[in-house]
DSSP file (Angstrom, degrees, kcal/mol; ACC not computed):
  #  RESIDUE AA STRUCTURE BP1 BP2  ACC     N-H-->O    O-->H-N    N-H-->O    O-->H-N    TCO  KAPPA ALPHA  PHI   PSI    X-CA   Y-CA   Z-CA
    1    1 A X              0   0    0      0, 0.0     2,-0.1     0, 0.0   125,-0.0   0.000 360.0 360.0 360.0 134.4    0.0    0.0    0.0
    2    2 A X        -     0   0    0    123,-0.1     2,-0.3     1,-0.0     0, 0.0  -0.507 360.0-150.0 -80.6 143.0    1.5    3.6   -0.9
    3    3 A X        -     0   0    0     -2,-0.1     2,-0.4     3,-0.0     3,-0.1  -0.866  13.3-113.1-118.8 165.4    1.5    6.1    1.8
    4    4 A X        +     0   0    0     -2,-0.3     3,-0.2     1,-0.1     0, 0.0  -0.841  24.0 177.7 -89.9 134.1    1.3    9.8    1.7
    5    5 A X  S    S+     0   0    0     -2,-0.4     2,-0.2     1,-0.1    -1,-0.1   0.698  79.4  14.7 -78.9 -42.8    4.2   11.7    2.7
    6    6 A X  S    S-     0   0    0     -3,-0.1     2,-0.6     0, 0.0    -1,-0.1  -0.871  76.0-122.5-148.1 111.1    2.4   14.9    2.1
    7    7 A X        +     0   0    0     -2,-0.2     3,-0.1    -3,-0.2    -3,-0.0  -0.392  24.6 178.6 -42.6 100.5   -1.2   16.0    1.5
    8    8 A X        -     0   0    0     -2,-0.6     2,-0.3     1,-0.3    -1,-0.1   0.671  59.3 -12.0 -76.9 -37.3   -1.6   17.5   -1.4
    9    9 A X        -     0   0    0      2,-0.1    -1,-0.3     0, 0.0     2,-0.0  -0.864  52.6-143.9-177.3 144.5   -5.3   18.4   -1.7
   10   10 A X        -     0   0    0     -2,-0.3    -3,-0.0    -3,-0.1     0, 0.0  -0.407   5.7-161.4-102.0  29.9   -8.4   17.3    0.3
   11   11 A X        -     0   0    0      1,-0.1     2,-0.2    14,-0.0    -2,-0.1   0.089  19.0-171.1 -38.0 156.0  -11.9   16.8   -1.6
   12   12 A X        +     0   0    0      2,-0.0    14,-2.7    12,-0.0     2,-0.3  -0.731  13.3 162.9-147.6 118.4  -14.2   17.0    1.1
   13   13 A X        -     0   0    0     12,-0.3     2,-0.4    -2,-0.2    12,-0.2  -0.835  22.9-151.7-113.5 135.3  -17.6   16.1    0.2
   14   14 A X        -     0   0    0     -2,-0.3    10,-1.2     2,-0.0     2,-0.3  -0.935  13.8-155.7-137.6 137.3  -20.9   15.0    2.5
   15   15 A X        -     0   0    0     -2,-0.4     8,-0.2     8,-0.2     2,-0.1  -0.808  13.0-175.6 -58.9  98.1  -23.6   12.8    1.3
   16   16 A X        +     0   0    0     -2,-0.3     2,-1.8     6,-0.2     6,-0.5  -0.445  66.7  18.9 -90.4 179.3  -27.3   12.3    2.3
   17   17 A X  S >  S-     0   0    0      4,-0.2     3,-0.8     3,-0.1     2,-0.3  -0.031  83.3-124.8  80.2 -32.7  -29.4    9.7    0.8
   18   18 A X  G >  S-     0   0    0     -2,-1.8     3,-0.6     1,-0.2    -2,-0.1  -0.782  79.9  -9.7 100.2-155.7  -27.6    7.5   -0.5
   19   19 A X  G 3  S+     0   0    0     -2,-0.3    -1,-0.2     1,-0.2    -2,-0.1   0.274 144.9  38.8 -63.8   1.2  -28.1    6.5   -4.1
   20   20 A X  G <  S+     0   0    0     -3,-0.8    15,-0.2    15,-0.1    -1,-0.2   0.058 109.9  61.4-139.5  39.6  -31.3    8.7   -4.1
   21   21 A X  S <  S-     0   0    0     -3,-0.6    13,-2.3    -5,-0.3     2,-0.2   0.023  85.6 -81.0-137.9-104.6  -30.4   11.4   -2.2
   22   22 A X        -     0   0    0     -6,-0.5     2,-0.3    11,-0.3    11,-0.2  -0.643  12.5-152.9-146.9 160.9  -27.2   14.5   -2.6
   23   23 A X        -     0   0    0     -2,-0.2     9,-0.8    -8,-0.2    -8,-0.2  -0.847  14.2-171.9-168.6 145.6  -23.6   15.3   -2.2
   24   24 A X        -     0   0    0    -10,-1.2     2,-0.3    -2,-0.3     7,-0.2  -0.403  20.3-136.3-106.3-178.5  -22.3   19.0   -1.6
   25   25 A X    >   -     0   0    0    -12,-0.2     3,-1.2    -2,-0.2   -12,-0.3  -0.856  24.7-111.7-126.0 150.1  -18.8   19.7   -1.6
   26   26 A X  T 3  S+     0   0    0    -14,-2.7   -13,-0.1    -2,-0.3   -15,-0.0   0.799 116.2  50.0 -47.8 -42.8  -17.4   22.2    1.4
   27   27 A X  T 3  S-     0   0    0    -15,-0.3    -1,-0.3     1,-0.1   -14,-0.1   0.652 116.9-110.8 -97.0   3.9  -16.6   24.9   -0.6
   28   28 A X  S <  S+     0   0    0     -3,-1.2    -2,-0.1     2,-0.3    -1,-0.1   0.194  82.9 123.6 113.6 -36.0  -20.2   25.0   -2.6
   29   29 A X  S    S+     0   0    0      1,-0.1     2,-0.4    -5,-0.0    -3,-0.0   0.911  70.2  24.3   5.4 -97.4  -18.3   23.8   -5.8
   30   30 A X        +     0   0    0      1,-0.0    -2,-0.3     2,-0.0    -1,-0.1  -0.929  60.7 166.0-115.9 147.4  -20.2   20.8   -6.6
   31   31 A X        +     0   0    0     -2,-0.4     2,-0.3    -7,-0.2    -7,-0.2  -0.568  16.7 161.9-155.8  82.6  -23.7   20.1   -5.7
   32   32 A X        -     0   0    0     -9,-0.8     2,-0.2    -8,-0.1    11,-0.1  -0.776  38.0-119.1-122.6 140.4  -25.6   17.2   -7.5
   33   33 A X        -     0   0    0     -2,-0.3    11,-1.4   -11,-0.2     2,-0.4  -0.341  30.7-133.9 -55.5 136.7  -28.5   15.0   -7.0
   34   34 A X  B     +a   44   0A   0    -13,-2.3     2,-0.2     9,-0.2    11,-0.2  -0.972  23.1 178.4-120.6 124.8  -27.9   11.0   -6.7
   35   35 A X        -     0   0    0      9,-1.4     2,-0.2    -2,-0.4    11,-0.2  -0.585  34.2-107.1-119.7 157.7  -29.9    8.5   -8.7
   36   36 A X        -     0   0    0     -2,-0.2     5,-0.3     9,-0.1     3,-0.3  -0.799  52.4 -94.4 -83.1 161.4  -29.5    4.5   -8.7
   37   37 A X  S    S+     0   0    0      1,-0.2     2,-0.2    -2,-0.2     3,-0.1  -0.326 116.4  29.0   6.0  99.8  -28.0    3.4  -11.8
   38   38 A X  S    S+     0   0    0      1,-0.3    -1,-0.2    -2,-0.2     7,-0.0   0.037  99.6 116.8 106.2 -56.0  -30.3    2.4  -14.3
   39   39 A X        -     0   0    0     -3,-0.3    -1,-0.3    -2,-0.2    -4,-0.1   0.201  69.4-126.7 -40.1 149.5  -33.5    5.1  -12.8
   40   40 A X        +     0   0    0     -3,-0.1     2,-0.1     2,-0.0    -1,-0.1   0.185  64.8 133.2 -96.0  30.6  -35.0    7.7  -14.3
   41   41 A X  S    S-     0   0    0     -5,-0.3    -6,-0.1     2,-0.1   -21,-0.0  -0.460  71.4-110.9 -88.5 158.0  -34.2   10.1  -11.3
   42   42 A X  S    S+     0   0    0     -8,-0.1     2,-0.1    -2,-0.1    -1,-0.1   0.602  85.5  82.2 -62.6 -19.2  -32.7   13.5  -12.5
   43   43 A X  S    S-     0   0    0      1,-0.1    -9,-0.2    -7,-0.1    -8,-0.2  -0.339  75.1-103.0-104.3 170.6  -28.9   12.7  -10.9
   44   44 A X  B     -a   34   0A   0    -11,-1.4    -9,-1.4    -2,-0.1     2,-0.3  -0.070  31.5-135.5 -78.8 179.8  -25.8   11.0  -11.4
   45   45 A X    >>  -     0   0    0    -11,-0.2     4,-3.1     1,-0.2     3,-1.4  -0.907  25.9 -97.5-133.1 174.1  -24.9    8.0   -9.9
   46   46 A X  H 3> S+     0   0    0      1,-0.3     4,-2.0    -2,-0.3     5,-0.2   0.905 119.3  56.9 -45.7 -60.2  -21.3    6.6   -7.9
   47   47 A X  H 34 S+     0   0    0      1,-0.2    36,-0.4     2,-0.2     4,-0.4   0.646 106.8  48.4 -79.1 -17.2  -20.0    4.7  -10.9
   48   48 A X  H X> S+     0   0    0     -3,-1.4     3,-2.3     2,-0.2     4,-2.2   0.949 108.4  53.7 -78.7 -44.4  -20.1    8.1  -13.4
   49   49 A X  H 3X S+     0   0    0     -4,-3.1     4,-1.9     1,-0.3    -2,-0.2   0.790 117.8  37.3 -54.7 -26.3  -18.4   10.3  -10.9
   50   50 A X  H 3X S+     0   0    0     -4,-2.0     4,-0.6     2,-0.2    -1,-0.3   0.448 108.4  54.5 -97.1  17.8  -15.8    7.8  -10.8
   51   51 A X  H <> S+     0   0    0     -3,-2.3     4,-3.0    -4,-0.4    -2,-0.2   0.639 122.3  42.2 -84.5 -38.3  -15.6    6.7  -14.5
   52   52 A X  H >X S+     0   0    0     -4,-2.2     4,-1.4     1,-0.2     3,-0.9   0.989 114.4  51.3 -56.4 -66.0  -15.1   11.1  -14.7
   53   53 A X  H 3X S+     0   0    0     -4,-1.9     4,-2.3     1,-0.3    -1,-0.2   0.612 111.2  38.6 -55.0 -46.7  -13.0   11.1  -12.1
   54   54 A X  H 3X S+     0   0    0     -4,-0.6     4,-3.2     2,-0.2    -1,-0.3   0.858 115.5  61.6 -61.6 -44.1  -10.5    8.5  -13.0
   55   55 A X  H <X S+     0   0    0     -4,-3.0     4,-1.3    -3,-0.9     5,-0.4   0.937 108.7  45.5  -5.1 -95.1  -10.9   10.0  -16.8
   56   56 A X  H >X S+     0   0    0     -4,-1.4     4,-2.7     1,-0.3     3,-1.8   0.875 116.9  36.8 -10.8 -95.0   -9.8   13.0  -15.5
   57   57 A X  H 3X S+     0   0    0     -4,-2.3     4,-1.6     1,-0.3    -1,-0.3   0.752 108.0  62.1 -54.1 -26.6   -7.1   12.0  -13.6
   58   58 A X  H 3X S+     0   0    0     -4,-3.2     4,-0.8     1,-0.2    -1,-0.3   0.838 102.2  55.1 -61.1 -41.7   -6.0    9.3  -16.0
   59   59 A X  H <X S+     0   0    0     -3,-1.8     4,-0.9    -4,-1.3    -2,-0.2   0.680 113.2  46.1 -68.4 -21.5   -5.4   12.5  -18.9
   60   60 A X  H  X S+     0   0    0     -4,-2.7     4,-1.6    -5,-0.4     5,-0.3   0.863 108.6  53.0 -72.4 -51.0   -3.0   14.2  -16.0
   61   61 A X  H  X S+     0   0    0     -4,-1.6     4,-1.9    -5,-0.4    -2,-0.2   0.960 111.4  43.1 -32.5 -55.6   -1.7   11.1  -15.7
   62   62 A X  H  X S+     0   0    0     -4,-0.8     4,-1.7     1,-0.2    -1,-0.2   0.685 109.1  59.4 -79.7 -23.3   -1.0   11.0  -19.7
   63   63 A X  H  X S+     0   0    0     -4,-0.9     4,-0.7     2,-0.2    -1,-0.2   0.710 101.9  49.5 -97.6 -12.0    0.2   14.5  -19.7
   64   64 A X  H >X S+     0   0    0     -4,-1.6     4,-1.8     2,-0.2     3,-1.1   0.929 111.8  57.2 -93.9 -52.8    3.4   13.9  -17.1
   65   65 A X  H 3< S+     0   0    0     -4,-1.9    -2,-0.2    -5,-0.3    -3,-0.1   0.714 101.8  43.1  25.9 -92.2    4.1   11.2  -19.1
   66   66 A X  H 3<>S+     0   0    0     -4,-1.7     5,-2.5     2,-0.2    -1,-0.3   0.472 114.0  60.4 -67.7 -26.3    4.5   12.8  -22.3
   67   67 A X  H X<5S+     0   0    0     -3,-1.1     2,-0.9    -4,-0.7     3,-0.8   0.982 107.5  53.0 -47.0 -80.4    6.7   15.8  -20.0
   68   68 A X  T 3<5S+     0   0    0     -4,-1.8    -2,-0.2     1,-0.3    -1,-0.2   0.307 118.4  23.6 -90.0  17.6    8.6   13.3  -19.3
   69   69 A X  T 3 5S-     0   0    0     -2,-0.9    -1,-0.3    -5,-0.3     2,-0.2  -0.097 106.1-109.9-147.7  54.1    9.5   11.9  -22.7
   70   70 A X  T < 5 +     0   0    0     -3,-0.8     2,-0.5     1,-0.1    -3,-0.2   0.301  69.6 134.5  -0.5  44.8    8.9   15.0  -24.7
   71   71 A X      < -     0   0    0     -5,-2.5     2,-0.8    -2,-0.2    -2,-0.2  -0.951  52.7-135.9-109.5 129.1    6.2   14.3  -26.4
   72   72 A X        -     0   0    0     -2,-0.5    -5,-0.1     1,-0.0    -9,-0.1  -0.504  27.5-132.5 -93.1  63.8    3.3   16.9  -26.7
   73   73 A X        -     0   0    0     -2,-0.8    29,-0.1   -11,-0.2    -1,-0.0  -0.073  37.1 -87.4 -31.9 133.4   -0.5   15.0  -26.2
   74   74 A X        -     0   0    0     29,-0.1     3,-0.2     1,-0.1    30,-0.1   0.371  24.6-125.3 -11.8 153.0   -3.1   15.8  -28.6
   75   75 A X  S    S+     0   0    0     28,-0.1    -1,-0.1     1,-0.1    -2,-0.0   0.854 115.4  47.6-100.4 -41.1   -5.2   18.7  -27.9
   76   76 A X  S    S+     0   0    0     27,-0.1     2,-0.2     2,-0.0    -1,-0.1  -0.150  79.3 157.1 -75.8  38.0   -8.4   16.2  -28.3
   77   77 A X        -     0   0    0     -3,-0.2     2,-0.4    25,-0.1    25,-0.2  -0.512  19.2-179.8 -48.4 124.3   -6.8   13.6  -25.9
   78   78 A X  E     -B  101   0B   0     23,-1.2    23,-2.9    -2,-0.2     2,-0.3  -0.881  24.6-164.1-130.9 152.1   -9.6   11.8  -24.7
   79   79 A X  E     -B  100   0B   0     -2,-0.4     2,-0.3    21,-0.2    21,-0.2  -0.725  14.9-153.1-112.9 170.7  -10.2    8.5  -22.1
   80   80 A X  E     -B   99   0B   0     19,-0.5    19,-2.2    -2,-0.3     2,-0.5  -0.917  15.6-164.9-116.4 130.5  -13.4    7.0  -22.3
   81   81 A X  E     +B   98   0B   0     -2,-0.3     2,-0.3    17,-0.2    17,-0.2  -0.981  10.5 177.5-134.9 129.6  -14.2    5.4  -18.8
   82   82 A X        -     0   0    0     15,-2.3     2,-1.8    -2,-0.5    15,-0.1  -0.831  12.7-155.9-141.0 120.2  -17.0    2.7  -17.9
   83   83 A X        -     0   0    0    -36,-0.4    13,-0.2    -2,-0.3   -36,-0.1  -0.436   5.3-146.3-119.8 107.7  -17.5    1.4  -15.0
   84   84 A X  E     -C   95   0B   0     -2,-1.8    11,-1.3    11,-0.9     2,-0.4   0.101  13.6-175.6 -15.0 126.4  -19.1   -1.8  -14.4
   85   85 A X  E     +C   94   0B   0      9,-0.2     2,-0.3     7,-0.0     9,-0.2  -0.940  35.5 108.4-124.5 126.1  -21.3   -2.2  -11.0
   86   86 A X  E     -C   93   0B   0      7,-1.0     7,-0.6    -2,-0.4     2,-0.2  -0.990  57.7 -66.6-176.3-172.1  -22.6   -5.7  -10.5
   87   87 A X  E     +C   92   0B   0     -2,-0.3     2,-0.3     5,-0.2     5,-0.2  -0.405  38.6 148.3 -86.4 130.8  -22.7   -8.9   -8.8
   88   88 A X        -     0   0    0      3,-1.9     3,-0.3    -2,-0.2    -1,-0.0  -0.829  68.8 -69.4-153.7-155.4  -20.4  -11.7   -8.5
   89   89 A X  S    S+     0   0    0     -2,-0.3     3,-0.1     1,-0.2    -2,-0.0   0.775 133.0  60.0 -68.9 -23.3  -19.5  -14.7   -5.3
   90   90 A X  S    S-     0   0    0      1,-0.3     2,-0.3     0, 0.0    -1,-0.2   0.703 116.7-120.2 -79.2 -22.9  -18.0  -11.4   -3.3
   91   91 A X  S    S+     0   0    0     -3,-0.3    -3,-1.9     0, 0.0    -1,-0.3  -0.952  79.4  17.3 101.3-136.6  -21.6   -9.5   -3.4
   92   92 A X  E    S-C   87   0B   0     -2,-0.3     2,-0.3    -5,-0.2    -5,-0.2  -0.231  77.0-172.6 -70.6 165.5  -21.4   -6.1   -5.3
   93   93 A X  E     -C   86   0B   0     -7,-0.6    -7,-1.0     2,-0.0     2,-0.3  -0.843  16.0-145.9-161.8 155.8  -18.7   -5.7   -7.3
   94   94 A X  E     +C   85   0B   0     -2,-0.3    38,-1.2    -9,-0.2     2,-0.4  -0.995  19.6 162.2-119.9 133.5  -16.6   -2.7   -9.8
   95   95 A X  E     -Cd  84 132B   0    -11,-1.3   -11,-0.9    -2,-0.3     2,-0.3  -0.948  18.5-145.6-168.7-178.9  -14.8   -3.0  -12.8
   96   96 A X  E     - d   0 133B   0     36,-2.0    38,-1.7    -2,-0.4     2,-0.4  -0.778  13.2-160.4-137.5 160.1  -13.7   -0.7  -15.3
   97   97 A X  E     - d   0 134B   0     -2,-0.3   -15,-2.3    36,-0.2     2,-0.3  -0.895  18.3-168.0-132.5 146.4  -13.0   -0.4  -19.0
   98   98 A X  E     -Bd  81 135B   0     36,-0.5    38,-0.8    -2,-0.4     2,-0.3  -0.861   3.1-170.9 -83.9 139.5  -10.6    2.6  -20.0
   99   99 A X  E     -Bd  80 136B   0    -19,-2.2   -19,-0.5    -2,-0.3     2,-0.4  -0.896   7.9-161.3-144.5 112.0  -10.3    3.6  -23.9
  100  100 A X  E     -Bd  79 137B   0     36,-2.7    38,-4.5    -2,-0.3     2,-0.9  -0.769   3.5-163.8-103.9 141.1   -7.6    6.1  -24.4
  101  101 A X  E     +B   78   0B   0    -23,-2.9   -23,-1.2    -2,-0.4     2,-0.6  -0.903  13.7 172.0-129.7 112.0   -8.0    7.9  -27.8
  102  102 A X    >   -     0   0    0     -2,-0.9     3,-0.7   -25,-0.2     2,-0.5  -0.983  30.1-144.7-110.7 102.2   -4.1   10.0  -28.9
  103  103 A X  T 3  S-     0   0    0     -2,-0.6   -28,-0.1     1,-0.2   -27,-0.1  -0.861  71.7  -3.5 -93.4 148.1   -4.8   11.2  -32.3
  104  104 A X  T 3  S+     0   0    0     -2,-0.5     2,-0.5     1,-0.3    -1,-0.2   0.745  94.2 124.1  48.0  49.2   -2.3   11.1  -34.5
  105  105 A X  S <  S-     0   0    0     -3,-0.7    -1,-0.3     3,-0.0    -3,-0.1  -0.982  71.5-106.9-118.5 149.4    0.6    9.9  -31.9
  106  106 A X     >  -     0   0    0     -2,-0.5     4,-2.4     1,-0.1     5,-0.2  -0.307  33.7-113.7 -62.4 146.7    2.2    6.6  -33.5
  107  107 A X  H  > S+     0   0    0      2,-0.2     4,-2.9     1,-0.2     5,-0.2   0.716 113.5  59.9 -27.8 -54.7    1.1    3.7  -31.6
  108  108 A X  H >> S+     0   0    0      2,-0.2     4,-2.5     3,-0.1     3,-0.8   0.976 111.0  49.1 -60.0 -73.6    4.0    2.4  -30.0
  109  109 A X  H >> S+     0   0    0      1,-0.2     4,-2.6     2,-0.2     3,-1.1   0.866 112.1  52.3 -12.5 -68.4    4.2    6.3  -28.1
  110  110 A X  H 3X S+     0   0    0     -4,-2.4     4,-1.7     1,-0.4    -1,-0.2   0.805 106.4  48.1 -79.8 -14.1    0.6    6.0  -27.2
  111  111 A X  H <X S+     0   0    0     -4,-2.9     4,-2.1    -3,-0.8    -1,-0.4   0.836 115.9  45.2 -94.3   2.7    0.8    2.7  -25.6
  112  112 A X  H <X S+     0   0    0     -4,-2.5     4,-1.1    -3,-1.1    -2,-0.2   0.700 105.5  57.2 -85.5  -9.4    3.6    3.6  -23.6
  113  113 A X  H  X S+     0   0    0     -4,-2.6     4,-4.8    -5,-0.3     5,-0.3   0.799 115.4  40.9 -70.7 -32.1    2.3    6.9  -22.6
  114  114 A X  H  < S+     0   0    0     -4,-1.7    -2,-0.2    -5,-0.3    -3,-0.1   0.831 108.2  56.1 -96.5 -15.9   -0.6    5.0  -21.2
  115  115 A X  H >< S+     0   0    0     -4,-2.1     3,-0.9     2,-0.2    -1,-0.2   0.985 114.6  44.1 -62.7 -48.2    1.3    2.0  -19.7
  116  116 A X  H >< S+     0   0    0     -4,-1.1     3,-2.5     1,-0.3     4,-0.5   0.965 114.9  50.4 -62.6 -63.4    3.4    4.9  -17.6
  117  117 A X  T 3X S+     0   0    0     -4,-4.8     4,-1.1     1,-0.3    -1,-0.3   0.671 107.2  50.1 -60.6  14.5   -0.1    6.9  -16.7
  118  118 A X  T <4 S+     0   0    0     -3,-0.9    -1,-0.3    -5,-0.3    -2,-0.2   0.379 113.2  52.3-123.5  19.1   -1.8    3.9  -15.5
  119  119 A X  T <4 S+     0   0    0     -3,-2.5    -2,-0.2    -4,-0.1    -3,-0.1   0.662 124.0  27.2 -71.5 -48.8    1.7    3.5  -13.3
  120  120 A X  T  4 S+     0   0    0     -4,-0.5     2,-0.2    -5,-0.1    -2,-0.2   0.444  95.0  96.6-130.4 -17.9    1.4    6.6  -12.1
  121  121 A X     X  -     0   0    0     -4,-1.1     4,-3.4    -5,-0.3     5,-0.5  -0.395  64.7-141.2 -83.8 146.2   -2.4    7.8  -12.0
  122  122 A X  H  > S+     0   0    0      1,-0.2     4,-1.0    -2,-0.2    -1,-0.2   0.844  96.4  57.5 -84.7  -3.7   -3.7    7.2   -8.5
  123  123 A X  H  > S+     0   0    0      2,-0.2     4,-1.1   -69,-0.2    -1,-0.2   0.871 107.4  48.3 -43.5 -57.9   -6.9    6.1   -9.3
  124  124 A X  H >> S+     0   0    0      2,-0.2     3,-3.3     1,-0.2     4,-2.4   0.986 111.0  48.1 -48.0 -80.2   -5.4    3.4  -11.3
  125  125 A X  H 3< S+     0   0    0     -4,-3.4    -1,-0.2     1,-0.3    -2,-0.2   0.850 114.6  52.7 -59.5 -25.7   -2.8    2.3   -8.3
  126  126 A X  H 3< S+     0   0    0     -4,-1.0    -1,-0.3    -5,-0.5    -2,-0.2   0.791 115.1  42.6 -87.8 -10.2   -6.2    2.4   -6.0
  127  127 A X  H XX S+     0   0    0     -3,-3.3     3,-2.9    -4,-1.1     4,-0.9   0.920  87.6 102.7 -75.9 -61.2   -7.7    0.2   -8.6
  128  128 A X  T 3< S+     0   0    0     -4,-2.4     4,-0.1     1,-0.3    -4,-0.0   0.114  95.9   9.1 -43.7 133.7   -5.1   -2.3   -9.3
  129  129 A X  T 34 S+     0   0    0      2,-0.3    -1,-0.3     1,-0.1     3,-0.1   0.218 121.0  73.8  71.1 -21.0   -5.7   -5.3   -7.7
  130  130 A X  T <4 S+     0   0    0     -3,-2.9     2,-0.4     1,-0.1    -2,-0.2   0.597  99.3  20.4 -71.1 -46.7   -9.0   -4.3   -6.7
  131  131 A X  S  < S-     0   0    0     -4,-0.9     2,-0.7   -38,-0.1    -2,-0.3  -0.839  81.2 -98.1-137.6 161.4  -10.8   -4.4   -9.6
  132  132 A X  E     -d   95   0B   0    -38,-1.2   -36,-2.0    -2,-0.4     2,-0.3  -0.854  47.5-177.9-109.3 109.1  -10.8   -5.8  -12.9
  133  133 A X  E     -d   96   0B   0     -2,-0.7     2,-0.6   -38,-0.2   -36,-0.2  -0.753  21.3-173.2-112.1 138.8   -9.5   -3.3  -15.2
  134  134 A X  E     -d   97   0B   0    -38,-1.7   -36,-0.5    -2,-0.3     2,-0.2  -0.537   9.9-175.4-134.4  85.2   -9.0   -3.2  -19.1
  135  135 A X  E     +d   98   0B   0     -2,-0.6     2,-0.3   -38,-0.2   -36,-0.2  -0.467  12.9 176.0 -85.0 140.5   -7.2   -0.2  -20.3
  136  136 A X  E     -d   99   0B   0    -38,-0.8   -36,-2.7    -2,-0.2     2,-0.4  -0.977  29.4-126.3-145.6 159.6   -7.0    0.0  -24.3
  137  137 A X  E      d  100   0B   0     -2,-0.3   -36,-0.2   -38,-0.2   -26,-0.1  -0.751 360.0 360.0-111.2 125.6   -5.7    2.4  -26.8
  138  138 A X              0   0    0    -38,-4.5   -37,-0.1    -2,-0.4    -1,-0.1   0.693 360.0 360.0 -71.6 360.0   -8.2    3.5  -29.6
């Protein structure tokens, strides 16, 4: 398990409801409605904010990377993230599909930009081993 040496940043979020109820953030930021999966309720659910969220972080990920081998990312770098909720012998369950789209960097680049971010994004290291994950390059 990695430890922190230094805190970098804090989300700090609280949650009523559940899946059918809210989540604030402290500073006023984000403030969305929570749906189950799968409902016709007006909100998002667990598994998009962290299909974004990993997204997200997974293109930061892609962009230290590419510092560090001097190669410039796409301006339309994109992930695509889906993430699985369901059932298995364990009880509920995650797992995630990543699709990383570099256009026009050669192939060989783009799957080594994305073998290093998924090294280095922490979503990814909090996944790994955890989850069953299937990163590919479009």
């Amino acid at each position: 398990m990695s430890k922190i040496d230094k805190v970098l940043y804090t989300g700090k979020t609280r949650t009523t409801g559940g899946r059918e109820g809210s989540a604030k953030s402290d500073d006023g930021r984000l403030d969305i409605t929570l749906s189950p999966p799968g409902s016709h309720g007006k909100g998002t659910n667990p598994e998009q904010l962290f299909a974004a969220g990993w997204s997200a972080c997974f293109i930061g990920a892609l962009g230290h990377a590419a510092r560090d081998r001097h190669v410039t990312l796409p301006a339309d770098t994109a992930v695509d993230a889906e993430v699985d909720l369901g059932t298995g012998a364990g009880g509920y369950s995650l797992q995630a599909r990543l699709t990383v789209s570099l256009p026009g960097v050669p192939r060989d680049v783009a799957l080594d930009l994305v073998h290093a971010a998924h090294q280095t994004c922490p979503y990814s290291k909090m996944s790994r081993g955890n989850i069953d994950v299937n990163i590919t390059v479009a």
